[in-house]
N, C-alpha and C positions, 0 to 999 in steps of 0.2 A: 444509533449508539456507536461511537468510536471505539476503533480495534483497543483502543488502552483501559476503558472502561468493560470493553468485553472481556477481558482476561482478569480484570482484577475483580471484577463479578463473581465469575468463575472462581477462580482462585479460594475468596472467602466466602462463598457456597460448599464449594467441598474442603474447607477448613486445612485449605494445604499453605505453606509458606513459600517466599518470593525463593528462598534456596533450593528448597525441594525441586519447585519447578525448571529453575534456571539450572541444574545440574541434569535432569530429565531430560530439556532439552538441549544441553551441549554448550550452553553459553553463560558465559560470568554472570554473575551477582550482578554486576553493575550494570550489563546491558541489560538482563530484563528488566531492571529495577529503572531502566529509561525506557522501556517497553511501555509501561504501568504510570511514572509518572510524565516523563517528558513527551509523550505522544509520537515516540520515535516505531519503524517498521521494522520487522525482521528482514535483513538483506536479502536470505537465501528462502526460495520456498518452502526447503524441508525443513524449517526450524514452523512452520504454521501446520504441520502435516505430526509433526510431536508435538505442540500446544494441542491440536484438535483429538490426536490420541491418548495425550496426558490428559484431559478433562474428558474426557469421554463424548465428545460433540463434533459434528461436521466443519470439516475443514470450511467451507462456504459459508457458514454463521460467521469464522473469523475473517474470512476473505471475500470482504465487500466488493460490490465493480469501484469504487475508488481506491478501495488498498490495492486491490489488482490492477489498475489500470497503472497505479505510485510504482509497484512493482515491475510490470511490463516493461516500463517506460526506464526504469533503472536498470535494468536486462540491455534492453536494446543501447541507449543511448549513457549510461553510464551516472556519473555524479552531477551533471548538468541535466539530464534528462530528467531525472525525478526533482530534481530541485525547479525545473520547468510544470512538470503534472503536479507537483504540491500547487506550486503559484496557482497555475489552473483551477483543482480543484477549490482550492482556499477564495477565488474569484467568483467561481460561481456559486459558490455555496454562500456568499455574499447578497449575490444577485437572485437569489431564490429565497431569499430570507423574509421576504415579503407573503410568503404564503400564498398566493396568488392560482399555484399551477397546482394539481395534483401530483401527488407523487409517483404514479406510473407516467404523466408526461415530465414529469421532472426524470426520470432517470431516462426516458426515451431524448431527451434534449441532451443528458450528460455523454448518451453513446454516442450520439452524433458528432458532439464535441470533441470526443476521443479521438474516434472515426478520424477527424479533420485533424488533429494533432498529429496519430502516425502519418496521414497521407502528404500534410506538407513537410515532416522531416526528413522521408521519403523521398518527395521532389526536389528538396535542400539539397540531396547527397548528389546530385546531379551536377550540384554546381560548386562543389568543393573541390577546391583545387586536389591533384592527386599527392601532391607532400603532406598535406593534411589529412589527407584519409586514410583509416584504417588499412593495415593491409591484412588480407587475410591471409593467414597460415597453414 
C-alpha cells in the first residue's frame, strides 16, 4: 500500500478531515491534500512522526524502506537525489511486476539496490571537481 493510500485510509477510518489533519501536523491544506492525492512525500521526517501520532499508528506502518530510502536520499543528496531514488524505485517496481520473486527476496534485492545507490554517489563525490562540491560549514 502507498504512503498516499495509508493516510487517506487512516484519515476516513477515524472520520477526521484533510484540515484537521494538515493543521495537526504544521502544513497547509494543499500540501497534505498532495500528500493524499498526488502521491507527493513529506519533506521533513517530523511531519511522519505527527501523521503517526495524529492517527495513533507506528511511524514504520507510514515509513516504508522505499519512502525511507525517497527520503534518505533527499536528506543527503538534495532535489536530484530523490528525483533519482523515485526513478529507482518506480524501475524496479516495474521489474518486479511479474510476480515471480517473493516478497522477502523482493525487498532483500531492493536493499541491495539501495546499498549500491549510496555506495556509488559516495564514489561520485571523489570525482567532483571541488567548485562543485558542497562546502561544508
Amino acid at each position: 500500500m502507498k504512503f498516499s493510500d495509508k493516510i487517506r485510509t487512516l484519515r476516513t477510518e477515524q472520520n477526521k478531515t484533510q484540515k484537521e489533519t494538515a493543521e495537526y501536523c504544521g502544513v497547509s491544506l494543499r500540501t497534505y491534500i498532495s500528500y493524499e492525492q498526488d502521491g507527493r512525500y513529506p519533506r521533513k521526517r517530523e511531519i511522519y512522526d505527527k501523521l503517526a501520532e495524529f492517527f495513533g499508528t507506528d511511524k514504520n506502518y507510514l515509513l516504508t524502506e522505499d519512502e525511507e530510502f525517497i527520503s534518505t536520499a533527499s536528506d543527503r543528496y538534495g532535489k536530484r537525489g530523490r528525483q533519482q531514488a523515485e526513478a529507482l524505485v518506480a524501475e524496479l517496481s516495474g521489474l518486479f511486476a511479474g510476480g515471480e520473486l517473493s516478497e522477502s527476496d523482493r525487498d532483500a534485492v531492493m536493499i541491495a539496490l539501495q546499498k549500491a545507490y549510496f555506495d556509488c554517489k559516495e564514489d561520485n563525490k571523489k570525482f567532483t571537481p571541488k567548485k562543485y562540491s558542497k562546502k561544508e560549514e
